[in-house]
Phi, psi and omega in degrees: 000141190268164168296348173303290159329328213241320199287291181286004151278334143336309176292290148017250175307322163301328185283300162358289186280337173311318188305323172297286171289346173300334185259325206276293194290328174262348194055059156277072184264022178271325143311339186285306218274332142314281171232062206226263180294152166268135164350330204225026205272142175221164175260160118212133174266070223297326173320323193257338163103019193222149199212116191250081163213138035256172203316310210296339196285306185335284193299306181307350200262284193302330181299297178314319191290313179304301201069239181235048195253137160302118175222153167257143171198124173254155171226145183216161160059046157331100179266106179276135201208064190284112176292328148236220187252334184256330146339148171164126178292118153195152196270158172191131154259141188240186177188132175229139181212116205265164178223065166305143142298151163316326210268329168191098209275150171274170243280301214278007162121338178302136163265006182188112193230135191230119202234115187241152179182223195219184188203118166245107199256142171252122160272108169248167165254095213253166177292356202229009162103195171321127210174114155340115167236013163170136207213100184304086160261150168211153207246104157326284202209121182246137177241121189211147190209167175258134182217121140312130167089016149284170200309205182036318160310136174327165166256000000 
C-alpha cells in the first residue's frame, strides 16, 4: 500500500465507524449491514460479561438492549494500524451518552448513562471496501443517574 493508498483507507475506515455510529444512534441496522460490519462481524463487551457472534446476534443483542432509548455516541482521534493491505488494527476514544424512559431503565435503574472509554477494532476490507470485523468496548469511566422528564415520557 502506497502513501496515497494508506491515506483514503484512512478515510475509509473513518466514514465506516461514522457510519456506526450514525446507525448505533438512529437504529439503522439496515445500515450496520450494508456498510458498517463484515459478514463475520463480532462485539464484544468484557464490562458485560458478552462476546456476540455471528454478526446477526449482534444486531439482535443490540437493537434490544437500546430499546427506545436516545443515544449520542462520539468516536475521536483514530490510533490506525495497518497489519496488510486488507487489514487494520484501531484504537477510537469514545464518549456516550444513552437516555432511558422509566419504562425502560438500564439494569441498575438509571434512566441516564454518560461513558468515556475506548472501541479496540479489526478492519477487514472487502469487495464492498472497509468493514468491522471485530469490536471491543471497554469503558475508562461511566456516570450513570436517574433523571426525570426524558425523552418519550409524560410531563
Amino acid at each position: 500500500m502506497n502513501d496515497i493508498e494508506r491515506l483514503l483507507a484512512i478515510e475509509e475506515i473513518k466514514q465506516v465507524k461514522a457510519r456506526y455510529f450514525y446507525g448505533l444512534d438512529h437504529k439503522d441496522w439496515d445500515l450496520w449491514r450494508r456498510e458498517v460490519w463484515a459478514p463475520d462481524g463480532r462485539l464484544e463487551v468484557p464490562e458485560a460479561g458478552m462476546v456476540l457472534e455471528p454478526f446477526d446476534t449482534v444486531i439482535e443483542w443490540v437493537s434490544q438492549s437500546v430499546g427506545d432509548q436516545v443515544s449520542v455516541h462520539h468516536g475521536h482521534m483514530p490510533i490506525i494500524e495497518f497489519t496488510s493491505d486488507t487489514m487494520a488494527k484501531v484504537i477510537w476514544a469514545m464518549e456516550d451518552r444513552l437516555y432511558r424512559t422509566r419504562e425502560f431503565p438500564l439494569e441498575d435503574g438509571s434512566t441516564y448513562l454518560h461513558g468515556f472509554g475506548h472501541y479496540r477494532e479489526t478492519y477487514v476490507k472487502t469487495d464492498a471496501g472497509w468493514r468491522i470485523q471485530s469490536s471491543q468496548l471497554t469503558r475508562l469511566r461511566v456516570e450513570m443517574t436517574k433523571v426525570s422528564g426524558m425523552p418519550g415520557e409524560g410531563a
